[in-house]
Structures are given as C-alpha cells and as structure tokens.
Backbone as a printed PyTorch tensor [residue, N CA C, xyz], in Angstrom:
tensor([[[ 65.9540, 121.0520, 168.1550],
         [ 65.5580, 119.8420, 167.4460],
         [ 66.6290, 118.7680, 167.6410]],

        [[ 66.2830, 117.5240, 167.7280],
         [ 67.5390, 116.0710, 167.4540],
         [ 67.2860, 115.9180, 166.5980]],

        [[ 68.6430, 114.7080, 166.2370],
         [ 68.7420, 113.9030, 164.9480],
         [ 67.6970, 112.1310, 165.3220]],

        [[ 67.4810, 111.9920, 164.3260],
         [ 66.9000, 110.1390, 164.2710],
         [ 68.0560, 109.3400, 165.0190]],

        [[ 69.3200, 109.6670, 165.2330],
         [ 70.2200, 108.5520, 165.8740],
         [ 70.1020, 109.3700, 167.4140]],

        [[ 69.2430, 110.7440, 167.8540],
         [ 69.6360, 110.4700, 168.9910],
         [ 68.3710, 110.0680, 169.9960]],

        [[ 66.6570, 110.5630, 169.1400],
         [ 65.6890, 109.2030, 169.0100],
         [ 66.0150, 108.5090, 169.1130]],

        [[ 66.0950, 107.2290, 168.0560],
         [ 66.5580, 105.7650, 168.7360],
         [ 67.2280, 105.2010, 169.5290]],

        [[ 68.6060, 106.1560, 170.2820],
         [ 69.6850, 105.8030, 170.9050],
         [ 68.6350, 105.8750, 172.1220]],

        [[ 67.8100, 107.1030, 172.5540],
         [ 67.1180, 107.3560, 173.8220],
         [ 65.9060, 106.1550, 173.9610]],

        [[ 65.4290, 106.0690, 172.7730],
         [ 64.4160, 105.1430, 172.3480],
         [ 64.6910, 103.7160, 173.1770]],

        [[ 65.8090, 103.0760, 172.7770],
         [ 66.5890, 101.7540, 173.2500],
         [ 67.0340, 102.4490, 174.4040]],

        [[ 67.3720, 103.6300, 175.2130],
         [ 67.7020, 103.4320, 176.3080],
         [ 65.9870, 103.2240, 177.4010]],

        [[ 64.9690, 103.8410, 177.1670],
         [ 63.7680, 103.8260, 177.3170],
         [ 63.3080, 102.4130, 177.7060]],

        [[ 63.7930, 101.8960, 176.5460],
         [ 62.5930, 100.5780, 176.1190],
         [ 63.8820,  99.3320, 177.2130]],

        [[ 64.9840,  99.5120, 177.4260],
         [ 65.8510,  98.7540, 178.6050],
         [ 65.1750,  98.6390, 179.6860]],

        [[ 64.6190, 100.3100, 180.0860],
         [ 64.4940, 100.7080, 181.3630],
         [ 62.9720, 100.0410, 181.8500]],

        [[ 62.0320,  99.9620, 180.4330],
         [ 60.4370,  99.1690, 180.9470],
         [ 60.4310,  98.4360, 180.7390]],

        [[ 61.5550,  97.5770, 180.0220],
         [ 61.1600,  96.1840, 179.5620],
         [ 61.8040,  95.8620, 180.7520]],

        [[ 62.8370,  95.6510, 181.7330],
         [ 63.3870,  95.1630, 183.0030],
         [ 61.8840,  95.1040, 184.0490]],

        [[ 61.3260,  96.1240, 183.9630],
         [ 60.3710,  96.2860, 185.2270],
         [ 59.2780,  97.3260, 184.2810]],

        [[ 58.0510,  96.7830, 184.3810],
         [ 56.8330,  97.9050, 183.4190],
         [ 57.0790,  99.3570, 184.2210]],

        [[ 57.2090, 100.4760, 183.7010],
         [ 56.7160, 101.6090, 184.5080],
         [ 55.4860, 102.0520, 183.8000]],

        [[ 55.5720, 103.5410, 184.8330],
         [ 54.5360, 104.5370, 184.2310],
         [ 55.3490, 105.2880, 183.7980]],

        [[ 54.5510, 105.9720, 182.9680],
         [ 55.1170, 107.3730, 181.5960],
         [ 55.8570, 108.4010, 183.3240]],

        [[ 55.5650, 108.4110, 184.2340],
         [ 55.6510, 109.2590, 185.3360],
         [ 57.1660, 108.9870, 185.6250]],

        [[ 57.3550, 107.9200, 185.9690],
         [ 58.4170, 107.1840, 186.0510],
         [ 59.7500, 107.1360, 185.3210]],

        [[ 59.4900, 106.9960, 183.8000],
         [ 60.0970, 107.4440, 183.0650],
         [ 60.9640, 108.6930, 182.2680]],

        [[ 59.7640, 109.6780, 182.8020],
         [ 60.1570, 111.0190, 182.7530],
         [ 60.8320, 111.0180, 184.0660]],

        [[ 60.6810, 110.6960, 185.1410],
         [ 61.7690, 110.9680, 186.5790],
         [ 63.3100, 110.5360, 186.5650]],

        [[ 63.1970, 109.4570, 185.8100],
         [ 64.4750, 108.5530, 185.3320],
         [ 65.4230, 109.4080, 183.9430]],

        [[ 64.4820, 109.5930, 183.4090],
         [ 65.3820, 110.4400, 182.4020],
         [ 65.1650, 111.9600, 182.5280]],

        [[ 65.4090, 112.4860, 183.6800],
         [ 65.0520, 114.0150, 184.1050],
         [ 66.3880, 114.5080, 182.5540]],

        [[ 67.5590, 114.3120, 182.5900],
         [ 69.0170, 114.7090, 182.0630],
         [ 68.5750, 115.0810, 180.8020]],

        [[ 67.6070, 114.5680, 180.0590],
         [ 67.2330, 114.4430, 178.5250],
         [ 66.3220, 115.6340, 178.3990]],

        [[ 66.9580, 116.0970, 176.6570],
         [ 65.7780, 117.3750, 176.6510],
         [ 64.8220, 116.5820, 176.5700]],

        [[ 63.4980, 117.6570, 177.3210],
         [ 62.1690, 117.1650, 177.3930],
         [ 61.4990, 116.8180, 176.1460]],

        [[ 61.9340, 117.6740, 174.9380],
         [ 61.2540, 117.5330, 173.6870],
         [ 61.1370, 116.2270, 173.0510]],

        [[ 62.6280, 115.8700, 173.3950],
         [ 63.0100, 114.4720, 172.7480],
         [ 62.2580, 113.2710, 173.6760]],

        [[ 62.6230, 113.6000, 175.1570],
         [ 62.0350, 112.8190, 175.7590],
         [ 60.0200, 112.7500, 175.6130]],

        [[ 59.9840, 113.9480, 175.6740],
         [ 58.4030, 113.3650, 175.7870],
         [ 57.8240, 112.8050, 173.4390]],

        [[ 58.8230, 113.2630, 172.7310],
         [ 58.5090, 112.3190, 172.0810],
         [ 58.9220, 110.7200, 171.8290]],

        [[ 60.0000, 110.5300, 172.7070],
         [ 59.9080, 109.0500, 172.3930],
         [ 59.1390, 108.6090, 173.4980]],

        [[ 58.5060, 108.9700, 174.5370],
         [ 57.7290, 108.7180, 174.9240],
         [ 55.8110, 108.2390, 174.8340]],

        [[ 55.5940, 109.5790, 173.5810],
         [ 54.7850, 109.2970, 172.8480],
         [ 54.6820, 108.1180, 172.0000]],

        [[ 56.2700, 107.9640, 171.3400],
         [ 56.0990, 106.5670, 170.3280],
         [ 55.7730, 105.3170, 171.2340]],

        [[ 56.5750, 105.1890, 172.4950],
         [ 56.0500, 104.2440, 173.1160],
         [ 55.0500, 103.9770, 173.6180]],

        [[ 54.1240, 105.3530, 173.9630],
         [ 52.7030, 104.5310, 174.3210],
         [ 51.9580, 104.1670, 173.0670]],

        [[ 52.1970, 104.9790, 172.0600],
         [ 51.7000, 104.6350, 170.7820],
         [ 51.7390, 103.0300, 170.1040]],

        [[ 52.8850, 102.7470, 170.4440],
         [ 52.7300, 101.0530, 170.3120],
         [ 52.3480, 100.1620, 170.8920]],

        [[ 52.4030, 100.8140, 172.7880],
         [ 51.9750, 100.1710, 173.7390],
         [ 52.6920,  99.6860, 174.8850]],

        [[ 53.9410, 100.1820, 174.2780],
         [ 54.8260, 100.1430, 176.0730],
         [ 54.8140, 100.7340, 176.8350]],

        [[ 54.1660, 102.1240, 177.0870],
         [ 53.6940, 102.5430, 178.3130],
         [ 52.4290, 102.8010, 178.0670]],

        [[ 51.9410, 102.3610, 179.1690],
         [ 50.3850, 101.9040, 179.1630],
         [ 49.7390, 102.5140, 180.7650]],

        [[ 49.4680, 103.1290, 181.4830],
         [ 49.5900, 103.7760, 182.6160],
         [ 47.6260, 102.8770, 183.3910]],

        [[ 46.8450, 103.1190, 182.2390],
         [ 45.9910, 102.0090, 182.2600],
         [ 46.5250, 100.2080, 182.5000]],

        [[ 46.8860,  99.8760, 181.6360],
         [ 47.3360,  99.0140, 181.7480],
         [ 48.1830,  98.5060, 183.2050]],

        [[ 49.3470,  99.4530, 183.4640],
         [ 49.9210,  99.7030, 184.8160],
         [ 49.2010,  99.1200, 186.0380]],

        [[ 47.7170,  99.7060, 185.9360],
         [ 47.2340, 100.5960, 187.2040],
         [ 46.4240,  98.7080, 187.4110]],

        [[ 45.9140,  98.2730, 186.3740],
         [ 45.3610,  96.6080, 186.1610],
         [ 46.3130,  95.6410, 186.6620]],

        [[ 47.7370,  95.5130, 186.8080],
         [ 48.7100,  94.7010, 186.7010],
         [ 49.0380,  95.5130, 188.2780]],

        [[ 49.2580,  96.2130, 188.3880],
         [ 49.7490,  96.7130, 189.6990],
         [ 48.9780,  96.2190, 190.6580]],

        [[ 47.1030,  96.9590, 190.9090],
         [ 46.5860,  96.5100, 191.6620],
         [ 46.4800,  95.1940, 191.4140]],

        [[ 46.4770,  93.8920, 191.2540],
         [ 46.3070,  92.7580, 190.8460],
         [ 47.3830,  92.0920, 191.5410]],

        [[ 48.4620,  92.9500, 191.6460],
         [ 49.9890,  91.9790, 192.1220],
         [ 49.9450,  92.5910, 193.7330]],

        [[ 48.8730,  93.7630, 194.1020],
         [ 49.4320,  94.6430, 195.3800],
         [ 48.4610,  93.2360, 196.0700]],

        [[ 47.2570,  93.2290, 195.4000],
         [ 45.6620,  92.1220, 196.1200],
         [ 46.2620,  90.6710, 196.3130]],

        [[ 47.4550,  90.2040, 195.5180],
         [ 47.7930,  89.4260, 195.8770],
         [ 48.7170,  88.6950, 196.7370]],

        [[ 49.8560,  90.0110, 196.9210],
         [ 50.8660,  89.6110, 198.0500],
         [ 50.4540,  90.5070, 199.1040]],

        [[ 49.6180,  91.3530, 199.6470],
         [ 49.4980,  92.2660, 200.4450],
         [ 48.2100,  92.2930, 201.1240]],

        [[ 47.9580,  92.7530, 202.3960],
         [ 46.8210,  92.5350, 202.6250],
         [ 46.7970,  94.4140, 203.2050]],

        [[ 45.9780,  95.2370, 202.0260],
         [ 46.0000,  96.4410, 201.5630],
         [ 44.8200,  96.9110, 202.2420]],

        [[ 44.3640,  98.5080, 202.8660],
         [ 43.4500,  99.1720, 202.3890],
         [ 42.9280,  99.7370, 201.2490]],

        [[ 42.1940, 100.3870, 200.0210],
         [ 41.6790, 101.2120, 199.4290],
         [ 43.1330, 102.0350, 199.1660]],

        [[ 43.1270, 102.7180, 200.3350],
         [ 43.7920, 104.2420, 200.9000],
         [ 45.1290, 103.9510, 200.5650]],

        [[ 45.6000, 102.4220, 201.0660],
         [ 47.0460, 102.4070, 200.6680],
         [ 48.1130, 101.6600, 199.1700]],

        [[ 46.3930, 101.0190, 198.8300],
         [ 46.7180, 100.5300, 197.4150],
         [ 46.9060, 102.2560, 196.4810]],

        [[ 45.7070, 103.0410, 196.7440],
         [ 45.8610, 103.8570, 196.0670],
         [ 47.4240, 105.0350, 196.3040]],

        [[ 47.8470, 104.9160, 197.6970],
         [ 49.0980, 105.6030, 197.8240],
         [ 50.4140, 105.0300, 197.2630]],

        [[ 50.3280, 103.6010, 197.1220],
         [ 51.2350, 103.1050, 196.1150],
         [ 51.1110, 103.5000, 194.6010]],

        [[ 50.3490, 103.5300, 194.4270],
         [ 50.2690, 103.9220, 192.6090],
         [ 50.5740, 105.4280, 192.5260]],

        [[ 49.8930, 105.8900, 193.8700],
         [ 50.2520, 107.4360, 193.3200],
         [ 52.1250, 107.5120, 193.4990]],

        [[ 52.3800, 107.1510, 194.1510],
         [ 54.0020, 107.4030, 194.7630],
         [ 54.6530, 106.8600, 193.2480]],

        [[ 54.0990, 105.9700, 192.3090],
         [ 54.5780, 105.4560, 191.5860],
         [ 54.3220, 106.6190, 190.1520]],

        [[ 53.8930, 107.2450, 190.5310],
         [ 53.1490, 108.6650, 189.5700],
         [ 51.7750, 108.3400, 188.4830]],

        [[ 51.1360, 107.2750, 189.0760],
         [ 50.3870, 106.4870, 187.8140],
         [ 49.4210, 108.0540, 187.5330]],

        [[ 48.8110, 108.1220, 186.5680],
         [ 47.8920, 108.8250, 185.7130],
         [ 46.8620, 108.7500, 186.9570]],

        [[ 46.4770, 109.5300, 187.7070],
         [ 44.9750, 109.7450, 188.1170],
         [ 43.8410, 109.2350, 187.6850]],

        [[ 43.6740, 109.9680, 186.6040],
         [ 42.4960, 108.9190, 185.9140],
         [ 42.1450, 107.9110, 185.7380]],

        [[ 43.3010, 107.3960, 185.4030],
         [ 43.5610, 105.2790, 184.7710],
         [ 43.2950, 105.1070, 186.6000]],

        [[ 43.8090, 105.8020, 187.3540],
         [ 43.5880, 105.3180, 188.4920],
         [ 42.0520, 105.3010, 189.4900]],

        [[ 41.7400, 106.3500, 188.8790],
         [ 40.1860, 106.0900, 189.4080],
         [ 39.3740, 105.5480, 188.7050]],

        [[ 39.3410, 105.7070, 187.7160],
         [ 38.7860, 104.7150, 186.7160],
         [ 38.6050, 103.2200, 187.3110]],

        [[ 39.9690, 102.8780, 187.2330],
         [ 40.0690, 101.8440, 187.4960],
         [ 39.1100, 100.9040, 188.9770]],

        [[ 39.3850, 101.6920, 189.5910],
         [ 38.8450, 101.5270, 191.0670],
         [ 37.3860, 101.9720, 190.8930]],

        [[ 36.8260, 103.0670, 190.0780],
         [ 34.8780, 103.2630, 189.7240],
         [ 34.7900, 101.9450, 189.4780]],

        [[ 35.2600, 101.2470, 187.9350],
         [ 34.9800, 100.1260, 187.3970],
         [ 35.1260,  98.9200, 188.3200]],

        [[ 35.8640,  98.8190, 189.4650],
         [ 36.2380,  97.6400, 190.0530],
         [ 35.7870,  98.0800, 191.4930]],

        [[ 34.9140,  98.6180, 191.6350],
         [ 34.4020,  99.0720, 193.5230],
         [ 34.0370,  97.7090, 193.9580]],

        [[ 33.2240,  97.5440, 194.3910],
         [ 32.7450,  95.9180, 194.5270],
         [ 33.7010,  95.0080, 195.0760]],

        [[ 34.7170,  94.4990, 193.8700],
         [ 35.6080,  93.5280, 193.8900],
         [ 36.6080,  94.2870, 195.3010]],

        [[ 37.1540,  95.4230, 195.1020],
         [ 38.3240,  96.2100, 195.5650],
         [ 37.5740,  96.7830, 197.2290]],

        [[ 35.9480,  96.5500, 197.4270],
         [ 35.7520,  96.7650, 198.4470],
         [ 35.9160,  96.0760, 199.1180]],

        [[ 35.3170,  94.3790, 198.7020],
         [ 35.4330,  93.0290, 199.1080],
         [ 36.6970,  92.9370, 199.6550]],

        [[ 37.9100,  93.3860, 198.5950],
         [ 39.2690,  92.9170, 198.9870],
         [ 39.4350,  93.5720, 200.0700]],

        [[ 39.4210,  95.0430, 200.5230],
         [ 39.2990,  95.4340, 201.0440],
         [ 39.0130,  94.7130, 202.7050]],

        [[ 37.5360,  94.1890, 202.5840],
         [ 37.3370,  93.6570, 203.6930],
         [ 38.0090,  92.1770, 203.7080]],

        [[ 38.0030,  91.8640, 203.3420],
         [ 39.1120,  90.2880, 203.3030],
         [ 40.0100,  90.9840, 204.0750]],

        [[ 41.2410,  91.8500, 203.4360],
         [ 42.2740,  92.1250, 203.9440],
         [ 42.4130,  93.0240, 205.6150]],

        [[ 41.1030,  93.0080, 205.9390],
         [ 41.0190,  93.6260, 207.2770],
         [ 41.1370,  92.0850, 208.1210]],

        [[ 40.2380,  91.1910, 207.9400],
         [ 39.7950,  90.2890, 208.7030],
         [ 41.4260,  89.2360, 208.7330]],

        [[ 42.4060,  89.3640, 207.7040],
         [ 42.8430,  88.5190, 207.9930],
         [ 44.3610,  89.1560, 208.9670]],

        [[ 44.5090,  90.7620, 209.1150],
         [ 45.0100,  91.3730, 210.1800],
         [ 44.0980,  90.9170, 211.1820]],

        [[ 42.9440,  90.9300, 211.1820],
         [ 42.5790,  90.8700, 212.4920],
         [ 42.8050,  89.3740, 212.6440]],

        [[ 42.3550,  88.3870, 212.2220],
         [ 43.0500,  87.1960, 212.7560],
         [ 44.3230,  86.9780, 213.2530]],

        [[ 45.3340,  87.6370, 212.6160],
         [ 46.0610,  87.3860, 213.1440],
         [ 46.8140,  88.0720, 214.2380]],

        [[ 46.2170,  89.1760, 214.3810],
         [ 46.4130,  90.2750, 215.7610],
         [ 45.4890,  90.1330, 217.0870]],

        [[ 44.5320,  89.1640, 216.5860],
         [ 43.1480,  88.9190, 218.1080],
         [ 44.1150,  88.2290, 218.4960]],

        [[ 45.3780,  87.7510, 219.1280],
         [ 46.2410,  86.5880, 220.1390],
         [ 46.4900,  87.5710, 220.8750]],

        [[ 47.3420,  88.5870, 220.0400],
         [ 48.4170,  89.6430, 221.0870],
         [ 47.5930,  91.1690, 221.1780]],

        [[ 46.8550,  91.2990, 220.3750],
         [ 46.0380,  92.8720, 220.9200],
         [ 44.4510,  92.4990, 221.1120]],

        [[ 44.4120,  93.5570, 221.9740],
         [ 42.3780,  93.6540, 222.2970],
         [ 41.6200,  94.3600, 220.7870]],

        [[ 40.4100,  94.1040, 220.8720],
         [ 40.0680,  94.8500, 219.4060],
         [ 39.9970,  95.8490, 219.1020]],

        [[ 39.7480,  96.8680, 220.1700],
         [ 39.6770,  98.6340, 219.8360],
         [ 41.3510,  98.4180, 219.3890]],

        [[ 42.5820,  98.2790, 219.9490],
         [ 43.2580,  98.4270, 219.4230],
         [ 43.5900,  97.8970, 217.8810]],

        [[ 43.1180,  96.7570, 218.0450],
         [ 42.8300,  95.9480, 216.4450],
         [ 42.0460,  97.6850, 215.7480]],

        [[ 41.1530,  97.7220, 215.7990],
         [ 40.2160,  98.6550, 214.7210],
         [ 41.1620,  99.5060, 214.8280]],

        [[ 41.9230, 100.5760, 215.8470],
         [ 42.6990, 101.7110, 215.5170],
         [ 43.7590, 101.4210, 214.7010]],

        [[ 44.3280, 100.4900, 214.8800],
         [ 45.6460,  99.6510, 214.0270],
         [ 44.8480, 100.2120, 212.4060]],

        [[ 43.8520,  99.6540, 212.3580],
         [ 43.1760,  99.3940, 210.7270],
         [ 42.8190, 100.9660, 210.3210]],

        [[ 42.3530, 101.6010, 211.4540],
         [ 41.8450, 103.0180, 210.8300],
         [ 43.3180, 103.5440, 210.1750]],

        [[ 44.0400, 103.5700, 211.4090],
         [ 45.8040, 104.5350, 211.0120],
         [ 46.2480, 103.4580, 209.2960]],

        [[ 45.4490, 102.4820, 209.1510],
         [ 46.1720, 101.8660, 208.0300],
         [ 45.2570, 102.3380, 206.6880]],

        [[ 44.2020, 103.1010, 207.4090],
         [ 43.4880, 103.7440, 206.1630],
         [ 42.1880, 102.9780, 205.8450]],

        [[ 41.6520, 101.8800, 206.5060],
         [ 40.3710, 100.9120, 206.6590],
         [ 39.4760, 101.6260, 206.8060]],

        [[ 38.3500, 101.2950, 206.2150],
         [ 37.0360, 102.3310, 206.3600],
         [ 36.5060, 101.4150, 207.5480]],

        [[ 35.8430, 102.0370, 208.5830],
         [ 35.4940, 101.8930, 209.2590],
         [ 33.9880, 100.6760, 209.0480]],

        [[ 33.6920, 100.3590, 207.7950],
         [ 32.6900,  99.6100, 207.6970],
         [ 33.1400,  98.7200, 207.3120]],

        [[ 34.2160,  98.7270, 206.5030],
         [ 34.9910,  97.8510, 206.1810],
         [ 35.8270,  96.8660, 207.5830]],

        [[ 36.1340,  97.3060, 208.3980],
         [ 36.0280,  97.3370, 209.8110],
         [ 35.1410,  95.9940, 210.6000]],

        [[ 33.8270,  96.5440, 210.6650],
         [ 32.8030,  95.9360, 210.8850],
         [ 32.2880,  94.9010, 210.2440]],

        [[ 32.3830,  95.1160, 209.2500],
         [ 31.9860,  94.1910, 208.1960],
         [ 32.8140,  92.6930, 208.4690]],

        [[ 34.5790,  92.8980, 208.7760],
         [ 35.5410,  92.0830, 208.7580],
         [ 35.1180,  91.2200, 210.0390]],

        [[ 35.2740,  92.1810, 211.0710],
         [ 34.0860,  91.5980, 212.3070],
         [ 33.1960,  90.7370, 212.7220]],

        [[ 32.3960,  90.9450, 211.8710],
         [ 31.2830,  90.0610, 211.4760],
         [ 30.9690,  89.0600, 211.2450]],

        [[ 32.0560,  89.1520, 209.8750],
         [ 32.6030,  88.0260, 209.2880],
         [ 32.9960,  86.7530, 210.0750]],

        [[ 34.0470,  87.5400, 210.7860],
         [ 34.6660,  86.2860, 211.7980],
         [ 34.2920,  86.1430, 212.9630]],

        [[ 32.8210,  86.7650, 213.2320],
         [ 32.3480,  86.6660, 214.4010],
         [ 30.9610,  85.2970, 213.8800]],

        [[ 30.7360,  85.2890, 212.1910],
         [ 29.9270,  84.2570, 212.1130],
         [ 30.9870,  82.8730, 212.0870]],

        [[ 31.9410,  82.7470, 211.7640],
         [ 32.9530,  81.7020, 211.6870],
         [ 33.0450,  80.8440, 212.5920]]])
C-alpha cells in the first residue's frame, strides 16, 4: 500500500508529463515503468476519471493533426497510433465512425504523392511506391482518376 503524499507527489509528476504533450494511458505507464504498478495504475485511474487521459479523445486529436501535416495511408495513420500504444478500440472505433471522411483522405493523400512524383517516376512505379506505403489499391485508382479528370 502508499501513503496520500506519495499519490499526489506521482500524481503531479503524471499530470507534468501530459500536460507538456497529451499522451495515452499506454504511454504513461511506459514512462513510469520505476513506479509500483498499484500506485501507478491508480493515479492513473484518477486521471482518466477527470479527464486527462482520454485515449478516445487521443485517437480524435491525433488523427486530425496526422490529416493535416501528412499525406498518410489508412495503414500508416493507424501504425502511428498503435506505436503510440493508443487503446485499440478508441482506435477502431474511431476509424468505423469516420470511414468515409478517412477514406477520402486517404485518396487525397495518394493523388497529391502522385503529383508530385509524375516529373521524376513512371506510374507503375508511382502505384508500387503507394502500395509499400500501405495505399489500397482503389484508393490508388481512384487518385488516378481524379487527376486524370483535371
């Protein structure tokens, strides 16, 4: 068992570590491996309980910042979150609820590699570039298309 001063002491070291940069609960437990687990996974609890770790929340703010500086597959948005340890669930979830939008992006973010790779490569190499990057192959075509009506 701990005392309440060594809660709060871990508590404020916790709440340093997400308030600098949001993590996931995954994250947090990796960072404070040193701490008994007991203590750690209850101040962990208090914090999602109020709402500082939010792994849902995470997975909304993450993909949102990856769609905007990155021009991502599916395959590799989702290998960032996992590397980041997000919750599975919050993570598919997220992506059931948002297919559509995240396919679209998806194809956006093919077409505008391929714009800018049709100078210096031929297109089979363009499409293999996109498969090895994890591009669905319709997604692919689709991008194609696109800039073949343009």
């Amino acid at each position: 068992m701990y005392t309440i001063e060594e809660f709060d002491k871990l508590k404020t070291r916790v709440l340093k570590y997400i308030m600098y940069k949001k993590r996931t609960e995954n994250e947090v437990k990796r960072k404070f491996a040193e701490v008994d687990s007991e203590l750690l996974d209850d101040v962990i609890e208090h914090l999602k309980e109020i709402g500082y770790i939010n792994d849902k929340s995470y997975v909304e703010r993450a993909i949102s910042e990856f769609m905007n500086l990155n021009n991502l597959s599916l395959k590799e948005l989702k290998y960032k979150l996992q590397s980041k340890g997000v919750d599975t669930s919050a993570m598919d979830e997220y992506i059931y609820n948002h297919e559509d939008e995240l396919e679209e992006y998806e194809v956006n973010s093919a077409k505008n590699i391929i714009l800018k790779k049709q100078n210096t490569m031929e297109e089979q190499a363009i499409i293999q570039h996109l498969l090895k990057k994890g591009y669905k192959m319709d997604s692919i075509r689709q991008a194609i298309n696109l800039i073949n009506i343009e």
